[in-house]
C-alpha positions as CSV (number, residue, x, y, z in Angstrom):
1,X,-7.2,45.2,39.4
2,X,-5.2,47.9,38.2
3,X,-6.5,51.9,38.3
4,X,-8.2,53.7,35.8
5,X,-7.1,56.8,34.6
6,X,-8.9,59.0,32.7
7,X,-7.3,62.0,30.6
8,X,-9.9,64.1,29.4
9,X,-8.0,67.5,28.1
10,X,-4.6,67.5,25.8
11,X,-1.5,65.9,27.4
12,X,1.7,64.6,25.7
13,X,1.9,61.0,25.0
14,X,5.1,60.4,26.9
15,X,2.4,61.0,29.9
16,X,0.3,58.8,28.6
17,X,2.8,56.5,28.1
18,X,4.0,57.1,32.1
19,X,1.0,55.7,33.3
20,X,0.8,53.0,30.7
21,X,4.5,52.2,32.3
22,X,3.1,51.9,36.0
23,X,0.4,49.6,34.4
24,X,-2.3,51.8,34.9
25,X,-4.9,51.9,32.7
26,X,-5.0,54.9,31.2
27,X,-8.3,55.7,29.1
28,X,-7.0,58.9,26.9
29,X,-10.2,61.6,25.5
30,X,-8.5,64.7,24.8
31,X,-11.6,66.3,23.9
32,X,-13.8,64.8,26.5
33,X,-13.4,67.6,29.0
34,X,-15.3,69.7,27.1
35,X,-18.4,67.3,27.0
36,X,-19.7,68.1,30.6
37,X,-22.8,65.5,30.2
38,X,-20.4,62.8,28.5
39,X,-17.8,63.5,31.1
40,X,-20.7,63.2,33.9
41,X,-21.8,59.6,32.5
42,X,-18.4,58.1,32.4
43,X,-16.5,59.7,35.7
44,X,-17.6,57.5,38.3
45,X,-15.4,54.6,36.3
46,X,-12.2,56.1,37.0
47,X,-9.9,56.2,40.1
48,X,-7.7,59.4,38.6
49,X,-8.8,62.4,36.3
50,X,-5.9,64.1,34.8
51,X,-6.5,67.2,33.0
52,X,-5.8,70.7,32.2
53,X,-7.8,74.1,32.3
54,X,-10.5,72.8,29.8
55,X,-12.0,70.6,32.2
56,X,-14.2,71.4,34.5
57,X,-14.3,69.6,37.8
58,X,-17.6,71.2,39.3
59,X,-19.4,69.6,43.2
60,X,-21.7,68.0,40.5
61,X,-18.7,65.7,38.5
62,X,-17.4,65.2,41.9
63,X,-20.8,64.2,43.1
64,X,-21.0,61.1,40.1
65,X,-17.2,60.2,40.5
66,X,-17.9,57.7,42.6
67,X,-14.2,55.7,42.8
68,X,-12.3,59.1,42.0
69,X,-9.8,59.0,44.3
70,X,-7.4,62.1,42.7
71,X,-7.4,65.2,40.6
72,X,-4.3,65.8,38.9
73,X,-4.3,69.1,37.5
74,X,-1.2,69.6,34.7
75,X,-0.8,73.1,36.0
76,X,-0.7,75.5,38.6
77,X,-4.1,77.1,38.7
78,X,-7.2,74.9,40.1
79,X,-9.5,77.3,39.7
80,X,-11.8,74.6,37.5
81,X,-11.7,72.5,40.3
82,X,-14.3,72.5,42.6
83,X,-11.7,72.0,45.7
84,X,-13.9,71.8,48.3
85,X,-16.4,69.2,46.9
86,X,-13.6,67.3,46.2
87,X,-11.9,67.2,49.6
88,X,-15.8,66.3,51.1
89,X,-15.4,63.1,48.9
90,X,-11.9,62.7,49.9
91,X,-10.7,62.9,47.0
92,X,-7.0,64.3,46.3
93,X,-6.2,67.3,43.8
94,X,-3.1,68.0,42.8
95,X,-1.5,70.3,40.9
96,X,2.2,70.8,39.6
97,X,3.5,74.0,40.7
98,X,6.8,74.3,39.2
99,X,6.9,73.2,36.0
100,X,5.7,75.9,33.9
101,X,7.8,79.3,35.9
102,X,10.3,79.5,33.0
103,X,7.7,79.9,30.3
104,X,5.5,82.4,32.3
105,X,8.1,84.7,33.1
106,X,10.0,84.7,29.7
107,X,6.7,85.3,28.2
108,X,6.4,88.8,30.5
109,X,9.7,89.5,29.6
110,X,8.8,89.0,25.3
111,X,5.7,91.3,26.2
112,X,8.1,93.9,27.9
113,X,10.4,94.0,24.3
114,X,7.2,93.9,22.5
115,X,5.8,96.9,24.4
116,X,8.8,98.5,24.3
117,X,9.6,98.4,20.9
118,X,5.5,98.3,19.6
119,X,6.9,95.2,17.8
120,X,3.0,93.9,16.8
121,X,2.2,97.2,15.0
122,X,4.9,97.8,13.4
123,X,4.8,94.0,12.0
124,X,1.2,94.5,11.1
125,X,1.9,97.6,9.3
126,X,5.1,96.1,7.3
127,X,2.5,92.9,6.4
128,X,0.0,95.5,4.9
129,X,2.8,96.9,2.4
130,X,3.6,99.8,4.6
131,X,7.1,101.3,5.8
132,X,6.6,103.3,8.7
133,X,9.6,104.0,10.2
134,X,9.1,107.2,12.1
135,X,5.8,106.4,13.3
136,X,6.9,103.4,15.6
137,X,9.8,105.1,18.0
138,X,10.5,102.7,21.1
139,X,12.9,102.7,24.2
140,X,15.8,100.2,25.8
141,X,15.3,98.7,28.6
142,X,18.7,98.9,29.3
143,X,18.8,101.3,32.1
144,X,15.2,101.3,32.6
145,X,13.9,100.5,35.8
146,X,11.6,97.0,36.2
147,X,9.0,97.2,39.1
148,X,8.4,94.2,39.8
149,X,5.0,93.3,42.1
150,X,5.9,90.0,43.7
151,X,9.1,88.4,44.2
152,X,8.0,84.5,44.5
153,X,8.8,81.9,42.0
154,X,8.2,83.8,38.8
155,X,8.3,87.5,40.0
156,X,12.2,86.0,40.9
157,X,13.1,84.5,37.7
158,X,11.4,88.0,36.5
159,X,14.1,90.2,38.7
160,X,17.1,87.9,37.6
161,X,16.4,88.3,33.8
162,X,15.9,92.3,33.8
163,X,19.0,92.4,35.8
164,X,20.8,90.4,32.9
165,X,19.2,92.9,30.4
166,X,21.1,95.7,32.8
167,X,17.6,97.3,34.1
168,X,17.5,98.4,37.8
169,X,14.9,96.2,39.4
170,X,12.9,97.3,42.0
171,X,10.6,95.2,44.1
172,X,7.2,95.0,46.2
173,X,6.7,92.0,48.3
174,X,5.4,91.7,51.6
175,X,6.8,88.5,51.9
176,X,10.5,89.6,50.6
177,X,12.8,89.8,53.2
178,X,15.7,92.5,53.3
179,X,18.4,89.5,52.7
180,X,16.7,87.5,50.4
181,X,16.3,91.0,48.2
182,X,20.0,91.9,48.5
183,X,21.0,88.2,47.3
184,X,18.4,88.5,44.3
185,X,20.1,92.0,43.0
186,X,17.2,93.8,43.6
187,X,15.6,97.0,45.8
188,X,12.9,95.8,48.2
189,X,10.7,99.1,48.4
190,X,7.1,99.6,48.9
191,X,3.9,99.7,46.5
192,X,3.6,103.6,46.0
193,X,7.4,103.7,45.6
194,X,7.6,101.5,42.9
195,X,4.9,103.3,41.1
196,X,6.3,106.3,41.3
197,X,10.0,105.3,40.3
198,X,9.4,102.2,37.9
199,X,9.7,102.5,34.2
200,X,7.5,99.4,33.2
201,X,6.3,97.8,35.8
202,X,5.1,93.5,35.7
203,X,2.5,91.7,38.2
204,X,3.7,88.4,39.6
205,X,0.8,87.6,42.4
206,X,-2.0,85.6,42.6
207,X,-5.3,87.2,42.9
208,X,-6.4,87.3,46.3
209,X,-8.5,89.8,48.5
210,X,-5.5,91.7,49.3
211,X,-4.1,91.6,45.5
212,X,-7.1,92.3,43.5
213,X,-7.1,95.0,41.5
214,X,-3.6,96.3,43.5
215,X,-3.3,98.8,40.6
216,X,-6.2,100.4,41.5
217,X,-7.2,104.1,39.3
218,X,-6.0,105.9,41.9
219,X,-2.6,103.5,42.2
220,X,-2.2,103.7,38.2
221,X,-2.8,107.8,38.6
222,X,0.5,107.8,41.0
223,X,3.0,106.0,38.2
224,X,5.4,108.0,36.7
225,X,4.2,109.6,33.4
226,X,5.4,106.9,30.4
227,X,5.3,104.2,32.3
228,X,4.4,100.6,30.5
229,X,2.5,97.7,32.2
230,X,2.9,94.1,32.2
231,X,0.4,91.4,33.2
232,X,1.3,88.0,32.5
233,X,-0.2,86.7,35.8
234,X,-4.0,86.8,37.1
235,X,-6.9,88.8,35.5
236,X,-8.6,90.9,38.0
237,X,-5.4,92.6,39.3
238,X,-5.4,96.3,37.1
239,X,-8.4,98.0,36.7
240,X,-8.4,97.8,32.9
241,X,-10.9,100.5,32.1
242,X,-8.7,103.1,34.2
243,X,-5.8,102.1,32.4
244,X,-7.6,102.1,29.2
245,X,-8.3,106.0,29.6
246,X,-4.4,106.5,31.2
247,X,-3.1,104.7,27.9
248,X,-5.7,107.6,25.8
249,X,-4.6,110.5,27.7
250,X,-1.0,109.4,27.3
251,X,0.2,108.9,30.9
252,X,0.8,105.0,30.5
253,X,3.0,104.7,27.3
254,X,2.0,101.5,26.7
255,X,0.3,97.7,28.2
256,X,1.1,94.1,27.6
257,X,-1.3,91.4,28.8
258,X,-1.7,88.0,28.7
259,X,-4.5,87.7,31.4
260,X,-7.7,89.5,31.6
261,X,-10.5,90.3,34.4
262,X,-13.2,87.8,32.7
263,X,-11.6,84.8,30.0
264,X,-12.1,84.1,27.1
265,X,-12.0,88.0,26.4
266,X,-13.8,88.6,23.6
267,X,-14.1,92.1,24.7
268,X,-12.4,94.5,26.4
269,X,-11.2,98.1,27.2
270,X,-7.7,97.6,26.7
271,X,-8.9,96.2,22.9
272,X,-7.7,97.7,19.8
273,X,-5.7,100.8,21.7
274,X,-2.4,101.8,20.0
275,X,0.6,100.2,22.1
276,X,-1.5,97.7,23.7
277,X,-0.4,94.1,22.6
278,X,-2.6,91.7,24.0
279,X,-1.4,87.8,24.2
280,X,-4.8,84.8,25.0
281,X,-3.7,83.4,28.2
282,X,0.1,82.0,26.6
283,X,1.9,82.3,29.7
284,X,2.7,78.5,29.7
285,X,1.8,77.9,26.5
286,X,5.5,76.5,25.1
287,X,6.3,72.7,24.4
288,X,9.0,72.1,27.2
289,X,6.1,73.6,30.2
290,X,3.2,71.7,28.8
291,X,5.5,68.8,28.9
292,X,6.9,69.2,31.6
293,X,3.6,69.7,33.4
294,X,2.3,66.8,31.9
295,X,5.0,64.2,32.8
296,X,4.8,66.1,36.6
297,X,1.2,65.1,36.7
298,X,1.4,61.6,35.5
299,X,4.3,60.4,37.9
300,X,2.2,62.0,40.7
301,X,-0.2,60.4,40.2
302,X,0.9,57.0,39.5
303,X,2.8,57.6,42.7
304,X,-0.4,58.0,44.8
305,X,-2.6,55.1,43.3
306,X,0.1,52.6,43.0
307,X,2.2,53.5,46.5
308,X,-0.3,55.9,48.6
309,X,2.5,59.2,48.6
310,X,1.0,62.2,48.2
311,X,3.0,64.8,46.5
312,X,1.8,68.6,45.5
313,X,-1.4,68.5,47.1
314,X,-3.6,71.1,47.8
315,X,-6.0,69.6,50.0
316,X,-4.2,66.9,51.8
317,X,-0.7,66.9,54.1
318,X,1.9,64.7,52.5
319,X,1.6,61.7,55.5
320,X,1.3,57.8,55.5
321,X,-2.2,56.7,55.9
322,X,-1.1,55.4,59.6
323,X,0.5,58.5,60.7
324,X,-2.6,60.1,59.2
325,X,-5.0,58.4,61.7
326,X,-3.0,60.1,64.7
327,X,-1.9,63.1,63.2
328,X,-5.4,64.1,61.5
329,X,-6.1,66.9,64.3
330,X,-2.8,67.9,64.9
331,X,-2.2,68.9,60.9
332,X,-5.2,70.8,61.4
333,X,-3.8,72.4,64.3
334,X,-0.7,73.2,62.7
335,X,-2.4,75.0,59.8
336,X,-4.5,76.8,62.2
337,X,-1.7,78.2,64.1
338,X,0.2,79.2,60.9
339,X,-3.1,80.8,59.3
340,X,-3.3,83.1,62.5
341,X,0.1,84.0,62.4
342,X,-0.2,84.9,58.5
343,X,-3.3,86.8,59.0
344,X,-1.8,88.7,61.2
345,X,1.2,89.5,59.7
346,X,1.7,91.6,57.0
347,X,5.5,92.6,57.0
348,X,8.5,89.9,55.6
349,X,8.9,87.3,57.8
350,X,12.7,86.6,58.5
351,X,12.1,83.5,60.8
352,X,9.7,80.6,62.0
353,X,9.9,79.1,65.1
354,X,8.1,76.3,65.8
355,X,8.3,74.3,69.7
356,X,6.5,70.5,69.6
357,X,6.1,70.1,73.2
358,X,5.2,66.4,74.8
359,X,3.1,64.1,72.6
360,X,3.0,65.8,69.4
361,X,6.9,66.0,69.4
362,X,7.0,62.1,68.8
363,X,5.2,62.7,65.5
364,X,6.4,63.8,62.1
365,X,7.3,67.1,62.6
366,X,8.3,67.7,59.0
367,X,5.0,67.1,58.1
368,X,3.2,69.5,60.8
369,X,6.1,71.7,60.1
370,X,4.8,72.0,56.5
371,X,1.3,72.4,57.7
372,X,2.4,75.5,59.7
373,X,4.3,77.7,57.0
374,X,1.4,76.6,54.4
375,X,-0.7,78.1,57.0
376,X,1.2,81.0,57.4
377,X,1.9,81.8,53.4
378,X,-1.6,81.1,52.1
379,X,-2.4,84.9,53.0
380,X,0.3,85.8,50.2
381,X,-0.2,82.7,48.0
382,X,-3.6,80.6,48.1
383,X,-2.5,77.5,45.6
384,X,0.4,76.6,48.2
385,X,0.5,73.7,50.1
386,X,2.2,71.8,52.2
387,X,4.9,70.6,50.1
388,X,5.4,73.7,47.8
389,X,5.3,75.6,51.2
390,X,9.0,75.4,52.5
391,X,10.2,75.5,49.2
392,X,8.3,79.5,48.8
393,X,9.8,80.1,52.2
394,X,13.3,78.6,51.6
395,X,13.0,81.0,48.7
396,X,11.9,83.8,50.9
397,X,14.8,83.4,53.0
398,X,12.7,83.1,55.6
399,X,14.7,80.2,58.2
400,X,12.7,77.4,59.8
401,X,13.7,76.1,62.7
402,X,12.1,73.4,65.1
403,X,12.3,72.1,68.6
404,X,10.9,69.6,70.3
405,X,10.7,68.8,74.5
406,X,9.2,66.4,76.7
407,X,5.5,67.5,78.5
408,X,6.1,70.7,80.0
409,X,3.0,71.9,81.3
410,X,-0.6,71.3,82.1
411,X,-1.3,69.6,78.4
412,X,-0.3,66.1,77.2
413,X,1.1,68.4,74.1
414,X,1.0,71.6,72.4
415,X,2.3,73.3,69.5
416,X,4.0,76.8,69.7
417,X,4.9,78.7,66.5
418,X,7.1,82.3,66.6
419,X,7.5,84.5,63.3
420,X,10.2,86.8,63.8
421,X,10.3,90.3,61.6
422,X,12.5,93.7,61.3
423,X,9.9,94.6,63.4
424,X,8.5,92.1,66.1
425,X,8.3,88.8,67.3
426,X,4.3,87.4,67.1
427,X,3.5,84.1,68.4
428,X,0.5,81.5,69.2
429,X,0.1,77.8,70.9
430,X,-2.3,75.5,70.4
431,X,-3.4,71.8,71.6
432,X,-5.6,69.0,70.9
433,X,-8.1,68.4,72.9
434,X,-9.7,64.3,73.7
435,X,-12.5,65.6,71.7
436,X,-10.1,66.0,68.8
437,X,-11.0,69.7,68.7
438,X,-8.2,71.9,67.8
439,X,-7.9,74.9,70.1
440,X,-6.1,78.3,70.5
441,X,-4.6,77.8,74.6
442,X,-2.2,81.1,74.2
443,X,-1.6,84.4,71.7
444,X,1.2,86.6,72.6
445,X,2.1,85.2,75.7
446,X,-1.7,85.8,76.9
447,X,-3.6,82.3,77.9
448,X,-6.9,81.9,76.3
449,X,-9.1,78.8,75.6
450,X,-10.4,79.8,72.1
451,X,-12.5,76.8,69.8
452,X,-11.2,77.4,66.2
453,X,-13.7,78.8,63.8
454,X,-14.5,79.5,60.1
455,X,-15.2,82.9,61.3
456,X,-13.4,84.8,63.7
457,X,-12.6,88.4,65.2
458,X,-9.5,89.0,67.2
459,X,-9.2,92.5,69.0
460,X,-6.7,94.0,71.5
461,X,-7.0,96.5,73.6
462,X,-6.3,98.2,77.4
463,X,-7.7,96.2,80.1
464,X,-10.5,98.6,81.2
465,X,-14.2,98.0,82.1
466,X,-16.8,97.9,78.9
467,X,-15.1,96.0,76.5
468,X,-17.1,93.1,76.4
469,X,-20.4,94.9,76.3
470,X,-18.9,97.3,73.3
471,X,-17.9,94.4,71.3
472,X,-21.2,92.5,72.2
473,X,-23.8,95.8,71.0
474,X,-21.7,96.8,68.3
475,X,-21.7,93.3,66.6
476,X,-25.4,92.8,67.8
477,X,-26.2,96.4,66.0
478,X,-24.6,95.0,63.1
479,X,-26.5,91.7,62.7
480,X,-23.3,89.7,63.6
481,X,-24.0,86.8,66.0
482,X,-21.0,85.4,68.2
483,X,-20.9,81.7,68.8
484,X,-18.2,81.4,71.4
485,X,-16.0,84.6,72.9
486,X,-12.9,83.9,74.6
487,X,-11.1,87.1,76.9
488,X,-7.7,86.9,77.9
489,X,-5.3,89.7,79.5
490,X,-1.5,90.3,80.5
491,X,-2.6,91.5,84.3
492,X,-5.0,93.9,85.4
493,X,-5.0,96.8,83.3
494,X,-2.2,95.9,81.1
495,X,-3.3,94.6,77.4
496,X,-5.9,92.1,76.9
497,X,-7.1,90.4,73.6
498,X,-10.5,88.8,72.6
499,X,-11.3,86.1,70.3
500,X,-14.2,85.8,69.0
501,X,-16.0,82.8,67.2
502,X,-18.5,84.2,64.7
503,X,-21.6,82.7,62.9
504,X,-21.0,84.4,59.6
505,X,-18.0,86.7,57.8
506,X,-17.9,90.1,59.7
507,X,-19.0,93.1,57.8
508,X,-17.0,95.8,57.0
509,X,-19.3,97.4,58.6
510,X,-18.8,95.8,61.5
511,X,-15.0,96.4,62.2
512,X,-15.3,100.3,61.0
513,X,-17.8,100.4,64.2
514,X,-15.5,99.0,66.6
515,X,-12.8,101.1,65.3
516,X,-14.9,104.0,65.7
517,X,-15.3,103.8,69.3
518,X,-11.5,104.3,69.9
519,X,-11.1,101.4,72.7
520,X,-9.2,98.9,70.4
521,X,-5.5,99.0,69.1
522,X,-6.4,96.2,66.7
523,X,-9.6,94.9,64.7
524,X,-8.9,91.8,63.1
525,X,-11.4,89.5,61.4
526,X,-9.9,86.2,60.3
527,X,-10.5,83.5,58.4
528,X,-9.8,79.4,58.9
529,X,-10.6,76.2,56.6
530,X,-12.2,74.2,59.4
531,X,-13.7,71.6,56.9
């Protein structure tokens, strides 16, 4: 019997017709996404959901979709997809990553012209009969200088056209690497340099803890006076009513967004301000990206029901369903590893070294190698995964390299990755226990025996007496309960780390106290996807 596909939001027909080619059945009801109780009754029929931003793929969909084996989201963003209910149910969402760069970022660069040149008002006040010449006086951008916050996919294309239009770009990525900057054309400089030198200045980041609202008041009251703003990529990452008042008092010339802190944005403070042109999420909204996206989706997905291959997941490592059943533990591993190292890690990494040592050096080590740089850049991109990964890195500049050796040591197999920066080198191993319990076996050359979980504190500090029982009141005063606490040290009296397996997220609260009592170098709490 052949799958059932069902396309509940807008897609072209040449997708349609894709699947139609595969001999899928494909059931297409454009408008059914927005139906949540029709779109409830009917789900559990289908084997693939393909759809856009409209639908909604909430834990209670997932719940009725009893034969949904994939989520093919004609897009990048998967924020209307439950992710985790899904990958409970095992069921596959994917997205399409690529296809719609182009459009976004020659959208920010029409909203930099439009900005520039207050094209909008001056188009609505020629409509109402008027001729207002003097009243709507722009600037070039030729010889202007573009900040531009984050260098990825976008943020890149960004940088390459503002260099044809003869600005001088200037960029802030953590991730950017000195090389990779001077090959793009562009400056690599810090956040509070770019907003003190940068002309207009455009976001290109996903929102994250560590990106939201990154111009801050008191970063948007440190840009140089005129400046205009950009936002073509995530609400949430300006504090819009403090640029709202910079854009009355005159110190921000102007703002162009496309993306807002709550959608659809009926309201808000940047609304009806002179030299404000606001765009309703349009970003990918041309003809070739929503085709493009569209035809992405449908061959992936035809791909993975017809032939198994996995392609642009976000919550499953591109592997044969045998390799799968071996590897299972040691993909989690991998990611692990990486997401440790990327916590950790906040300045551009120039190199990854990964060493497959004994069993797990038989297996495919292009797939565990994607698992650990998707660990490793989810802390600067969440929506990447293991196959978009070494594309963001290759990208990056940042150079992958792997070995593999027979068993070395006391384990049947381990896996040890290195990141290498201006700065330092930063390693971590790990192995597979017969339980199939991935677990941390050494950090920074230090041994340890650390269970991997959701919640986690790493610290560091002199070997001296008292650690343990400041770490142990300090979280107990703070209503933080450890599960598991794992010590390790260089020698005696040289450094030592501890790693910590927590029942809960550590409060902030929590890591200002230990940093209060002066007996740690570092305070880290991490996070790890242990489902």
């Amino acid at each position: 019997m052949a799958p059932r596909v069902l396309i509940s939001d807008k897609l072209s027909d040449a997708a349609v017709q894709i699947f139609k080619d595969h001999g899928i059945d494909v059931d297409f009801q454009p408008d059914l996404g927005k139906d949540k109780d029709k779109l409830l009754e009917v789900i559990g029929q289908y084997d693939g959901l393909a759809i856009r931003s409209a639908t909604k793929a909430t834990e209670k969909i997932i719940a009725a979709a009893d034969n949904l084996k994939v989520i093919g989201r004609a897009g990048i963003g998967t924020d209307n997809i439950d992710k985790d209910a899904a990958s409970k149910k095992g069921i596959i969402v994917m997205n399409t990553p690529f296809g719609n760069m182009i459009t976004t970022a020659e959208h920010a660069i029409a909203m930099m012209f439009a900005v520039a040149r207050q094209i909008p008002e001056a188009s609505a006040s020629t409509h109402a009969g008027k001729w207002e010449k003097s009243k709507f006086m722009g600037v070039e951008l030729t010889g202007k200088t573009l900040g531009v916050i984050g260098a990825g996919n976008i943020g890149g294309i960004v940088c390459d056209r503002a260099r044809g239009l003869k600005m001088k770009v200037v960029a802030y990525d953590p991730f950017l690497g000195e090389e990779k900057a001077e090959k793009m054309g562009v400056e690599k400089v810090e956040l509070d340099e770019l907003l003190t030198r940068a002309d207009f200045i455009t976001l290109h980041v996903p929102l994250t803890e560590t990106t939201k609202n990154i111009l801050s008041k008191e970063n948007l009251e440190k840009t140089k006076k005129g400046v205009r703003i950009i936002n073509c990529a995530r609400g949430g990452l300006v504090d819009e009513a403090a640029l709202a008042e910079l854009l009355k008092s005159g110190h921000v010339a102007g703002a162009a967004f496309d993306v807002f802190s709550e959608e659809p944005a009926t309201e808000n403070p940047l609304f009806n301000l002179p030299n404000v042109v606001c765009t309703p999420h349009l970003g990918a909204a041309t003809t070739e990206a929503q085709e493009n996206v569209a035809l992405q989706v449908a061959e992936q997905m035809s791909a993975y029901l017809l032939t198994g291959a996995v392609e642009n997941a976000l919550n499953m490592p591109s592997v044969t369903a045998e390799e799968a059943k071996v590897m299972g533990p040691w993909l989690k591993l991998a990611g692990h590893i990486g997401s440790f190292i990327g916590q950790m890690t906040d300045e551009p990494i120039k190199a990854i070294n990964i060493l497959y040592d004994g069993t797990v050096a038989g297996m495919n080590l292009e797939a565990l190698n994607c698992g650990v740089v998707a660990g490793i850049m989810k802390k600067a991109n969440p929506d990447v995964n293991m196959v978009s990964a070494p594309v963001v890195a290759k990208e990056r500049g940042i150079r992958i390299s792997t070995t593999n050796q027979d068993k070395s040591g006391a384990f049947d197999g381990y896996i040890k990755v290195t990141v290498v920066t201006d700065k330092r080198e930063r390693s971590a191993a790990g192995t597979v226990f017969s339980d199939g319990k991935p677990r941390f076996i050494q950090i920074k050359g230090i041994n340890v025996d650390a269970e991997v979980g959701a919640h986690m504190l790493y610290t560091t500090n002199q070997d001296v007496p008292g650690i343990i029982g400041t770490l142990g009141a300090t979280l107990g005063a703070n209503g933080v309960n450890i599960a598991n606490f794992t010590l390790g040290r260089a020698s005696a009296g040289a450094e030592a780390i501890a790693l910590l397996y927590l029942d809960g997220p550590l409060p902030v609260e929590a890591v200002e106290a230990l940093n209060a009592t002066g007996k740690f170098q570092q305070v880290k709490p991490l996070e790890f996807d242990v489902a």
